[in-house]
Backbone as a chain_set.jsonl record, in Angstrom:
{"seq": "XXXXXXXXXXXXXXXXXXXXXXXXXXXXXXXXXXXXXXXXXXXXXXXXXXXXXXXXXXXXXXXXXXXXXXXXXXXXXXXXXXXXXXXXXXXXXXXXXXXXXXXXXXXXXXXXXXXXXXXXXXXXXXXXXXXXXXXXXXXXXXXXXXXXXXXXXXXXXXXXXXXXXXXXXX", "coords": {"N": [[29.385, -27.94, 7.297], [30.289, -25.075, 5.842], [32.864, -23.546, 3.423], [34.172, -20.414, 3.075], [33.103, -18.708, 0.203], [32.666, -20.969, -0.966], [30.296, -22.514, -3.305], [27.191, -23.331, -2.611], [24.963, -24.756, -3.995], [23.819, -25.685, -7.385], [22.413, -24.398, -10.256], [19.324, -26.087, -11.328], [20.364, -28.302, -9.876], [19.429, -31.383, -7.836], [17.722, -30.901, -4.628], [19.043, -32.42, -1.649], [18.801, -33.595, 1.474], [21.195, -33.013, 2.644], [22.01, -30.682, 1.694], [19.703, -29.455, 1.937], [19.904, -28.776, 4.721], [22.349, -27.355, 4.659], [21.652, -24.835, 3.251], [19.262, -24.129, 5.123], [20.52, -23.482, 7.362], [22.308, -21.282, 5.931], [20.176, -19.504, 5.669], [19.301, -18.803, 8.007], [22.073, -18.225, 9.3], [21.91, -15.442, 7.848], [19.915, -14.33, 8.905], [20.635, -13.995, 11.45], [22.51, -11.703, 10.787], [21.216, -9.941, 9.886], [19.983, -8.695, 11.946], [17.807, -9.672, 13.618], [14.92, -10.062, 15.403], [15.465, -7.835, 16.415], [15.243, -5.852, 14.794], [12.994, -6.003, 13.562], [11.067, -4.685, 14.784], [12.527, -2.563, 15.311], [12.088, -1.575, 12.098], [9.364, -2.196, 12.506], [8.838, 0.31, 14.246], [9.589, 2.466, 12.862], [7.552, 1.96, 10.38], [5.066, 2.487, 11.764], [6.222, 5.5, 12.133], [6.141, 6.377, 9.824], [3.068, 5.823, 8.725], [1.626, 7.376, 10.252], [3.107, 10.29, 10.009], [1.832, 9.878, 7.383], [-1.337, 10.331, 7.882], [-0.936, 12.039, 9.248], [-0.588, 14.144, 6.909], [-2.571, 14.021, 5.277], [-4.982, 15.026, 7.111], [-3.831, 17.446, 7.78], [-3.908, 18.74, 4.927], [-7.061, 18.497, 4.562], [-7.358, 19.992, 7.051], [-6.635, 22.477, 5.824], [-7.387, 22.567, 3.178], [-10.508, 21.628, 3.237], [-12.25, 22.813, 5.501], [-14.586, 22.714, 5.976], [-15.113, 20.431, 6.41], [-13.478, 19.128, 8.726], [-14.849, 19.68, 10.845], [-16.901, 18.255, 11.243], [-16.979, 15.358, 12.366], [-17.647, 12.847, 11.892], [-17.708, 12.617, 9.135], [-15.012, 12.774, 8.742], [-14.01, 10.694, 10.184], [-14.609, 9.054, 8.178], [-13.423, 9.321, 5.476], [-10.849, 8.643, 7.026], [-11.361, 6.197, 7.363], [-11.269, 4.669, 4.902], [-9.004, 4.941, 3.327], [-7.487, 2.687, 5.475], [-9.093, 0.87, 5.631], [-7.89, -0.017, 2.648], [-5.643, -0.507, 3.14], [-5.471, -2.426, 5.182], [-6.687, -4.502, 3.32], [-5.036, -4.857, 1.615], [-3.084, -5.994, 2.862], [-4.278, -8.43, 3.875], [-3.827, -9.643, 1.566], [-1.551, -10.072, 0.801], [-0.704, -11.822, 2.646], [-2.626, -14.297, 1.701], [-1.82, -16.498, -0.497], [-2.956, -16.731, -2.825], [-4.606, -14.483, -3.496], [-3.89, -11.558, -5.844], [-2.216, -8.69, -5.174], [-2.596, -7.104, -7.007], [-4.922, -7.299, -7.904], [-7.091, -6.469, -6.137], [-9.406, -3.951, -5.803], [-8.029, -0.786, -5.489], [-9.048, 1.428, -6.773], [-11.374, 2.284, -6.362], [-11.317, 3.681, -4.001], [-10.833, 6.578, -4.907], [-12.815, 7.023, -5.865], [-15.386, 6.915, -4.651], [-14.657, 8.717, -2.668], [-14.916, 10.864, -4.498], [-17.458, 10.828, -5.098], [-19.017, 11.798, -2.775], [-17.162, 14.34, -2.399], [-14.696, 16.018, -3.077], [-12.228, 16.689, -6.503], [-9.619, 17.143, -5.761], [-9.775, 16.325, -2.645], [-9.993, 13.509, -3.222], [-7.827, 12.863, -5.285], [-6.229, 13.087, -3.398], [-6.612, 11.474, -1.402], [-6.349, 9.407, -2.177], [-3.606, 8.977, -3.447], [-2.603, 9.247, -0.812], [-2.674, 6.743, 0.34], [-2.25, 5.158, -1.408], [0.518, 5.355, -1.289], [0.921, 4.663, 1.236], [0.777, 1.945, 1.241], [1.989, 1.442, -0.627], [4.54, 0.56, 0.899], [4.612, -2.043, 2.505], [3.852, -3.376, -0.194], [5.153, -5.427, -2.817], [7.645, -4.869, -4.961], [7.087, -1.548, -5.028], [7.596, 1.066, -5.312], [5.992, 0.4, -8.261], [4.118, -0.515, -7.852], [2.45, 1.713, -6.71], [2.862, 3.822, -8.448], [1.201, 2.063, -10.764], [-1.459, 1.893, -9.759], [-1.538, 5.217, -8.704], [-2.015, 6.333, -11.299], [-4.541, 4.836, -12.235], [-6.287, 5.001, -10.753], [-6.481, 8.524, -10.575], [-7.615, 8.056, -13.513], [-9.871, 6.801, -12.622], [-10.528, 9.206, -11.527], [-10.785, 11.161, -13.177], [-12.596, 10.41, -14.961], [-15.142, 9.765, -13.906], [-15.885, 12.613, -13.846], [-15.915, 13.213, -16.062], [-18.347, 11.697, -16.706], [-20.294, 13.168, -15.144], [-20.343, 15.294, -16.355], [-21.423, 14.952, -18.892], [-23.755, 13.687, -18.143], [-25.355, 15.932, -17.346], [-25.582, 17.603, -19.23], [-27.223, 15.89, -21.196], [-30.026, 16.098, -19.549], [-30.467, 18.652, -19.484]], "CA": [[30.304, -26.805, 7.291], [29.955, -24.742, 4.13], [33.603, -22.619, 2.906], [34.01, -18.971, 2.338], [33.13, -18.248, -1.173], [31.78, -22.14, -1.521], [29.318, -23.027, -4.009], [26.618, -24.325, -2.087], [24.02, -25.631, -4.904], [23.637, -24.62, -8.688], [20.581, -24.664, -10.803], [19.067, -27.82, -11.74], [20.859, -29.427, -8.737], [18.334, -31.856, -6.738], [18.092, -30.492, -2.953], [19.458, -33.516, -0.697], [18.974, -33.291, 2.799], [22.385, -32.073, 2.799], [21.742, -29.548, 0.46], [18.622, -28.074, 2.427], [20.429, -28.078, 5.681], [23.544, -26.093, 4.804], [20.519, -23.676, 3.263], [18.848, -23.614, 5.999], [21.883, -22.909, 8.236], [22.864, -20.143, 5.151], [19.149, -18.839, 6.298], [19.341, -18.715, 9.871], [22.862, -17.13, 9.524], [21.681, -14.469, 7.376], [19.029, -13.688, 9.18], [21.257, -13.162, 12.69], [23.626, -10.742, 10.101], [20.234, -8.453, 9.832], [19.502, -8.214, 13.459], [16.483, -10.523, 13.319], [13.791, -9.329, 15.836], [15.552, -6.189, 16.78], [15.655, -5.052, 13.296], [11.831, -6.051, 13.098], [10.747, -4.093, 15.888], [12.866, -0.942, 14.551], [11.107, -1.702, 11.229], [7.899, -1.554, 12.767], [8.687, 1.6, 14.831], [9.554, 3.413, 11.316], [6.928, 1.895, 9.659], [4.457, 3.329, 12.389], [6.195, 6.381, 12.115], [5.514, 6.563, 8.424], [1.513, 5.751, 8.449], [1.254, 8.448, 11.534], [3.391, 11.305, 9.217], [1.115, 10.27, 6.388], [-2.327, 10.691, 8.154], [-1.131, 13.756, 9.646], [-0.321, 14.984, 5.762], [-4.174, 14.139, 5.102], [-5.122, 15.684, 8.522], [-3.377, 18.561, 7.024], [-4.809, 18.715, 3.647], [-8.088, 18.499, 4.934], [-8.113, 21.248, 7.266], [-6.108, 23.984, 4.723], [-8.075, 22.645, 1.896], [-11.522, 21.425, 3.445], [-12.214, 23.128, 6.881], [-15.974, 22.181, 6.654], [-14.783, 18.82, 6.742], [-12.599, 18.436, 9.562], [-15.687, 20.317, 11.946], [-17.765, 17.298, 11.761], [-16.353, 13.805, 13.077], [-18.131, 11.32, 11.099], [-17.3, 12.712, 7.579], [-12.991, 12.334, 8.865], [-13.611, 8.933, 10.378], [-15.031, 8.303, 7.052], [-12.033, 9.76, 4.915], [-10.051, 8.358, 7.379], [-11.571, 4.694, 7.363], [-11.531, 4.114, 3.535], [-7.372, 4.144, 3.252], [-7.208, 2.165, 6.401], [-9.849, -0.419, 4.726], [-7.403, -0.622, 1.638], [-4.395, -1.239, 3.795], [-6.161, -3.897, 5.633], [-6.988, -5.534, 2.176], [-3.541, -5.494, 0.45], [-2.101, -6.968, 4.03], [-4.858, -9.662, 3.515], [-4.026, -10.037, -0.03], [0.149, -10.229, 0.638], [-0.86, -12.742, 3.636], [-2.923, -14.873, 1.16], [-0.807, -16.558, -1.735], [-3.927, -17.087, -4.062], [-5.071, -13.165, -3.921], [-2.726, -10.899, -5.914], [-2.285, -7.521, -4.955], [-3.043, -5.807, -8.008], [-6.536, -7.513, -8.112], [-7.827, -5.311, -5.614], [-9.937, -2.977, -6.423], [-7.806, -0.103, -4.595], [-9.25, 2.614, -7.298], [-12.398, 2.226, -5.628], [-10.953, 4.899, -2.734], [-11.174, 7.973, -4.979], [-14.335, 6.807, -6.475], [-16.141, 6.954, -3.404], [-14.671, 9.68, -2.306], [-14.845, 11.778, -5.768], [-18.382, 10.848, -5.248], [-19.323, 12.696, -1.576], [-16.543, 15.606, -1.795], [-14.156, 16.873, -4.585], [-11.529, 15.773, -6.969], [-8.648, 17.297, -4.945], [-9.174, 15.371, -1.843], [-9.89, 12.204, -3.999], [-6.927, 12.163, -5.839], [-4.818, 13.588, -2.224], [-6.667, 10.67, -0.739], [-6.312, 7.781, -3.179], [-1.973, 8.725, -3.263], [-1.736, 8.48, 0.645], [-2.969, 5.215, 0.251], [-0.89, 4.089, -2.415], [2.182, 5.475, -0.499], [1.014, 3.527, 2.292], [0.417, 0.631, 1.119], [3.692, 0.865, -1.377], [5.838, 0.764, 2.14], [4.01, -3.286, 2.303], [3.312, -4.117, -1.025], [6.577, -5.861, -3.436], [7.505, -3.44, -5.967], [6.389, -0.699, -4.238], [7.514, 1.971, -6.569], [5.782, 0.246, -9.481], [2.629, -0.715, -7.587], [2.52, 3.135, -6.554], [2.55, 4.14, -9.665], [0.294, 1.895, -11.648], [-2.554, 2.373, -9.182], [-1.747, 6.172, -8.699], [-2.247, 6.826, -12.559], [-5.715, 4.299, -12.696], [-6.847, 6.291, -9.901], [-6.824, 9.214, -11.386], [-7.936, 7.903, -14.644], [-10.919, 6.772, -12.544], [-11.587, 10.339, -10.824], [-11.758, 11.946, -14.042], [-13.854, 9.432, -16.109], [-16.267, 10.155, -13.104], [-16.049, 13.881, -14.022], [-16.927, 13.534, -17.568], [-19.969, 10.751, -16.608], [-21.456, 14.064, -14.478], [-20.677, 16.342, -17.215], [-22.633, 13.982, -19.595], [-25.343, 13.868, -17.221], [-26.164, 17.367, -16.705], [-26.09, 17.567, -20.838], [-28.519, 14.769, -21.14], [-30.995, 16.581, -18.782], [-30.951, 20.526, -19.871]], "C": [[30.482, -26.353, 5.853], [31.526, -23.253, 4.519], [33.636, -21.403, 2.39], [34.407, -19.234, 0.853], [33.433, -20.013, -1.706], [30.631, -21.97, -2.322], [28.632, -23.885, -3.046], [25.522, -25.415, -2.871], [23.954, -24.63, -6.529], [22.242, -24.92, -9.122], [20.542, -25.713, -11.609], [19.433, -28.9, -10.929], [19.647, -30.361, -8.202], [18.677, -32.047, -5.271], [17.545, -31.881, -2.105], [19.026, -32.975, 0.233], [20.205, -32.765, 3.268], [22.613, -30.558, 2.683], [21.104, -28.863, 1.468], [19.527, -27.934, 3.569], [21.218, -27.359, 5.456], [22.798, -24.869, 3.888], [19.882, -23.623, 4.222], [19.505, -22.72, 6.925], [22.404, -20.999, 7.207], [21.302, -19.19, 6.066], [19.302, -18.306, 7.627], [20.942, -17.804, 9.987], [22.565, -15.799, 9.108], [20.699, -14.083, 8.066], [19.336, -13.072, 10.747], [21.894, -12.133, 11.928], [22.579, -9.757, 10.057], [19.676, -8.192, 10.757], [18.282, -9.402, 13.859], [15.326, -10.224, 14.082], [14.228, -7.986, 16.514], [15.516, -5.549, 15.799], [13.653, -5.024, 13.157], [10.878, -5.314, 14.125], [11.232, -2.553, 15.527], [12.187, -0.536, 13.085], [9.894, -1.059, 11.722], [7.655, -0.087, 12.957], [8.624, 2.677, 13.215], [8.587, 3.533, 10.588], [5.698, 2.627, 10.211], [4.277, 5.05, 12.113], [5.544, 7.083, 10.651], [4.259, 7.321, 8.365], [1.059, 6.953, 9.341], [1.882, 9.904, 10.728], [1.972, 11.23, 8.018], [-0.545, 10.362, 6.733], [-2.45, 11.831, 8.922], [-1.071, 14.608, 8.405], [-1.851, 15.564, 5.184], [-4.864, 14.573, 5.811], [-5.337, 17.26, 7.691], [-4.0, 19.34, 6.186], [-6.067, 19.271, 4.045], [-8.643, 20.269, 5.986], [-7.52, 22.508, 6.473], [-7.245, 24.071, 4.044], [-9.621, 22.768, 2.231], [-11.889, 21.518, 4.491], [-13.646, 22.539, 7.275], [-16.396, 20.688, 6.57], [-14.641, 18.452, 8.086], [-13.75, 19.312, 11.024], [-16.414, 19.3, 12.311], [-17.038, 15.984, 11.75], [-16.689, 12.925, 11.868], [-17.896, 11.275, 9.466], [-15.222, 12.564, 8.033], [-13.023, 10.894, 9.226], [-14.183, 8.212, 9.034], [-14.441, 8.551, 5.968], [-10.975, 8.535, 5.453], [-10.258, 6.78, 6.935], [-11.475, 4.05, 6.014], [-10.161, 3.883, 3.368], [-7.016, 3.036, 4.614], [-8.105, 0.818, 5.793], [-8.868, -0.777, 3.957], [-6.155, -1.302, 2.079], [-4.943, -2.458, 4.135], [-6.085, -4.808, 4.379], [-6.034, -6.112, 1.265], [-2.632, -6.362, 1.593], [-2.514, -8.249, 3.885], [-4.289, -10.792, 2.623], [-2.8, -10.313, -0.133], [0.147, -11.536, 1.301], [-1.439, -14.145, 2.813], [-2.763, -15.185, -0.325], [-1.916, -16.651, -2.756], [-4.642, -15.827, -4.789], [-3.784, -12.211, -4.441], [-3.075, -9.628, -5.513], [-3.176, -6.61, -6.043], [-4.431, -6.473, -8.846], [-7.739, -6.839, -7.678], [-8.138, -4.612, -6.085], [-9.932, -1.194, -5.512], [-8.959, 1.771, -5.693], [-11.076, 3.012, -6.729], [-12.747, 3.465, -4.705], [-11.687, 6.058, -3.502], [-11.849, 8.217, -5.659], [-15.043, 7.286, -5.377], [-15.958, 8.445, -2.829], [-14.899, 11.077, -3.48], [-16.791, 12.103, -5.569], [-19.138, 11.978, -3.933], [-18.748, 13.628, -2.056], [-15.789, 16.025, -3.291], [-13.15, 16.036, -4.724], [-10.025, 15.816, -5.924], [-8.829, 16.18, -3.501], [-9.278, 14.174, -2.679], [-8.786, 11.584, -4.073], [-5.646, 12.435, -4.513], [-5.36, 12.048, -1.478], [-5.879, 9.455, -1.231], [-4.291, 8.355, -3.173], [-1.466, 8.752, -2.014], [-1.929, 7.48, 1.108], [-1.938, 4.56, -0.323], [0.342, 3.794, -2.033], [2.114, 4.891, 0.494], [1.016, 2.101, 2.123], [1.655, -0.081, -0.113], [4.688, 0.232, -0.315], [5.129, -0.874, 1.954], [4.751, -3.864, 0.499], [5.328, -4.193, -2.185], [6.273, -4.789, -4.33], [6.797, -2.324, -5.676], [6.482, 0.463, -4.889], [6.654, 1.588, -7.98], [4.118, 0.078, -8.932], [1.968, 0.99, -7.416], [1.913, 3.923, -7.81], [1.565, 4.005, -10.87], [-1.338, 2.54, -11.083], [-2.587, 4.019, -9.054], [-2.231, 6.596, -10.244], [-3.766, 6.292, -12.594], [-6.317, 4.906, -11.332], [-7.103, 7.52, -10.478], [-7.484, 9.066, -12.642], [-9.869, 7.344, -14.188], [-11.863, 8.288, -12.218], [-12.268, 11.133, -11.674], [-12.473, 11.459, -15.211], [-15.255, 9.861, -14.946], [-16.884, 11.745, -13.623], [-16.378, 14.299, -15.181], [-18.176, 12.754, -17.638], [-20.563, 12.357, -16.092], [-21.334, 15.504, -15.648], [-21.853, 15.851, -18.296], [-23.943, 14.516, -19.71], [-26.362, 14.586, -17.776], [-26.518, 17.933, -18.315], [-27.127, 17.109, -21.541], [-29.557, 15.559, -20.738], [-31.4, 17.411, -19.48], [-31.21, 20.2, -21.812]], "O": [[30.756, -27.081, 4.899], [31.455, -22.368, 5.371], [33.159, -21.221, 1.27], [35.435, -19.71, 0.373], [34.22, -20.3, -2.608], [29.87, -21.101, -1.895], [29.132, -24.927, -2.623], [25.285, -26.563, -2.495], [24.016, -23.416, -6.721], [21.294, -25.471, -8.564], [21.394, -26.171, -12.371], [19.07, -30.07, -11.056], [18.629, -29.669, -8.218], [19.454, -32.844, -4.746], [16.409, -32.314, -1.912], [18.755, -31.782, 0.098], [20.227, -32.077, 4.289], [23.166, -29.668, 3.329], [21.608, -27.854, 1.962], [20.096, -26.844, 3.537], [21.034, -26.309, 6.071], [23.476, -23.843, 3.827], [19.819, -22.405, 4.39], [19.197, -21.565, 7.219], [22.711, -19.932, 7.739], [21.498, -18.36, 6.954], [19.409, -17.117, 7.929], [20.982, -16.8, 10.698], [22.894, -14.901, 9.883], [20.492, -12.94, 7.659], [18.729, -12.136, 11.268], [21.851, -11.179, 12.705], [22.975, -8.599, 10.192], [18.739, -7.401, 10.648], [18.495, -9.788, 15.008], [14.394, -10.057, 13.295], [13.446, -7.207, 17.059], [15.839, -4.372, 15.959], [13.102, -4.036, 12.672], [9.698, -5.645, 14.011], [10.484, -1.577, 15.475], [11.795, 0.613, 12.881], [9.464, 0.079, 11.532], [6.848, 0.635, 12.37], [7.721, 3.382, 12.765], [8.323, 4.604, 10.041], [5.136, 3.385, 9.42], [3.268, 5.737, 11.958], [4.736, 8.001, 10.508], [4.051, 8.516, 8.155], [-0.006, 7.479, 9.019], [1.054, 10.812, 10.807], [1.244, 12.195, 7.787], [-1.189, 10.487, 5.691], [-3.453, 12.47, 9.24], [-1.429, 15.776, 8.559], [-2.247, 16.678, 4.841], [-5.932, 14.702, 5.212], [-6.295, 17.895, 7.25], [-4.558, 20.4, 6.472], [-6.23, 20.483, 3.904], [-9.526, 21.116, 5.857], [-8.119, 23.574, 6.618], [-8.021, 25.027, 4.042], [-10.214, 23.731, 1.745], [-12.062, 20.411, 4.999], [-13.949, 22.053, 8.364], [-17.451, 20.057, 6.629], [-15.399, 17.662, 8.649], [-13.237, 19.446, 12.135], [-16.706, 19.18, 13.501], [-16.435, 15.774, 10.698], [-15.895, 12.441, 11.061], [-17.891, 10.284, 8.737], [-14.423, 12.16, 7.189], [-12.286, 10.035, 8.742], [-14.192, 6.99, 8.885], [-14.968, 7.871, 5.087], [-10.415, 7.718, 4.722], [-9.417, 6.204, 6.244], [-11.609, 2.827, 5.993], [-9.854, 2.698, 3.24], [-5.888, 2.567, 4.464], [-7.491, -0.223, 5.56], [-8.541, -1.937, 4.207], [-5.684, -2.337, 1.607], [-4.873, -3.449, 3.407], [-5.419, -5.841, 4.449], [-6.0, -7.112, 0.547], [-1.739, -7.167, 1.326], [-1.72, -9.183, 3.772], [-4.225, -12.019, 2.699], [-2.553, -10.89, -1.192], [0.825, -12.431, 0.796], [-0.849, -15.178, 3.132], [-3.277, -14.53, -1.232], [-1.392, -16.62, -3.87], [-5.095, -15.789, -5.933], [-2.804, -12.053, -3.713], [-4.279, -9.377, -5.477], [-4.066, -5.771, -5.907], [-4.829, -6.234, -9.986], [-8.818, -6.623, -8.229], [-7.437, -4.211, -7.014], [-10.889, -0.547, -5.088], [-9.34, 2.821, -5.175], [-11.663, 4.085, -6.872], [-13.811, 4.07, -4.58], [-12.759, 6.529, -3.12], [-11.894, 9.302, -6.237], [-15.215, 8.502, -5.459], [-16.893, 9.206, -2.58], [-15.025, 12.223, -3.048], [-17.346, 13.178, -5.798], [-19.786, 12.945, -4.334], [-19.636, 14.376, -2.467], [-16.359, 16.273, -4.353], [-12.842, 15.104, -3.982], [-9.477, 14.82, -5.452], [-8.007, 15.273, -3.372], [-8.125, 13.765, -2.822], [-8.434, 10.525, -3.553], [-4.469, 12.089, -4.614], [-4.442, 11.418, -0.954], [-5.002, 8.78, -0.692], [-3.759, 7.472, -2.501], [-0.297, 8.448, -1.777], [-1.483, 7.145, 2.205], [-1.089, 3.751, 0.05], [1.06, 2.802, -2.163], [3.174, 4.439, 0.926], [1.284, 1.271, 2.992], [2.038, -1.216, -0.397], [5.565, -0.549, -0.683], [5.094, -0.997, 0.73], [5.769, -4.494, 0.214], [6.252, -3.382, -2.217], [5.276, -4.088, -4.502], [5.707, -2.232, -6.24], [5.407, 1.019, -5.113], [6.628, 2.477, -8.832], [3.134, 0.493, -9.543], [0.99, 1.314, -8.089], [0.815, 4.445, -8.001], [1.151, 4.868, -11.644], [-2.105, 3.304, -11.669], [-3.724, 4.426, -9.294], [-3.092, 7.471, -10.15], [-4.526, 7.181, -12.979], [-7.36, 5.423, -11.733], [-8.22, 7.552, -10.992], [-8.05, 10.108, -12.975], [-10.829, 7.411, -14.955], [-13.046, 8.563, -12.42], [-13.379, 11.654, -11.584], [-12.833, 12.088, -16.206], [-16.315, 10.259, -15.431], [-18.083, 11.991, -13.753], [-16.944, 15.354, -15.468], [-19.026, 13.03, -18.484], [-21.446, 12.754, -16.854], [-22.102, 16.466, -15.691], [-22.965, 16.365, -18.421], [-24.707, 15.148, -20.438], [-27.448, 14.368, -18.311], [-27.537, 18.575, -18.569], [-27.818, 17.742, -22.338], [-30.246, 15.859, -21.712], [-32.441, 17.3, -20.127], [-31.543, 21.124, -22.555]]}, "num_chains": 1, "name": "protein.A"}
C-alpha cells in the first residue's frame, strides 16, 4: 500500500522486491488511468486516420501536379510503395533495440524518386514520409526535421551531380 504523495524510491536506491512491486502496481495503475486497450484502439483508429489523410495529400499532389502519373498504375504503386517501405523499416527499427532509427537510410526515398520523376514530387514525397513516420518515431518533431532538411540536401546534391554531367559531356 503506497500513500498519496509517498515517496516510493529515490535515485541510487537498490530495487527490493518490495520496491519493484509497489512499481509495478504504480504501472498497472497508471496504465488503467489512460484507458489501457480502449485508448489503444482509439489511438490506432486516429493513427489510421492520419496515414489515410496523408496518402490522400500525395494522391492529391500527384494528380494536380503530375496527371501523367496517376494514368498509369504501376508508376503510383511505385510512389506509393517506397514511403510504405520506410514506415515498415523505422517500425522494424523502433521494434529492434540494437537498430536506431536515425541509421536508416530514410533519404534514400527522394533519391530514388528524384531519380525517375522531378524534384517537387521528391521532396512532397520524402516529407509525407517523415510526417508519417514522425507520428511512430520518439522525438518526432526533431526526427521530422533532421531527415526533412538531409532529404532535401540529398535532392539537390543530385541536381548539381546532373548539372555537372551534362558540362562534362558538351
Amino acid at each position: 500500500i503506497v500513500q498519496s504523495n509517498e515517496k516510493i524510491i529515490s535515485r541510487g536506491d537498490v530495487v527490493t522486491e518490495e520496491l519493484f512491486q509497489k512499481l509495478n502496481t504504480l504501472k498497472i495503475e497508471y496504465e488503467k488511468q489512460l484507458g489501457g486497450s480502449t485508448n489503444y484502439f482509439i489511438i490506432l483508429f486516429g493513427q489510421i486516420i492520419l496515414v489515410t489523410i496523408m496518402i490522400a495529400i500525395l494522391m492529391a499532389f500527384m494528380i494536380i501536379f503530375r496527371q501523367d502519373l496517376v494514368s498509369e498504375n504501376s508508376k503510383v504503386i511505385f510512389i506509393l510503395m517506397l514511403p510504405t517501405l520506410m514506415v515498415y523499416m523505422s517500425q522494424v527499427s523502433l521494434n529492434v533495440a540494437s537498430i536506431s532509427i536515425y541509421a536508416l537510410p530514410f533519404c534514400i526515398l527522394p533519391v530514388i524518386v528524384r531519380t525517375f520523376y522531378d524534384i517537387r514530387l521528391a521532396s512532397f514525397a520524402h516529407l509525407i514520409t517523415t510526417i508519417l513516420i514522425g507520428f511512430i518515431a520518439p522525438n518526432g518533431f526533431e526526427f521530422v526535421l533532421i531527415q526533412f532538411v538531409a532529404g532535401i540536401v540529398a535532392v539537390f546534391s543530385i541536381v548539381n551531380l546532373r548539372k555537372r554531367d551534362r558540362k562534362s559531356v558538351v
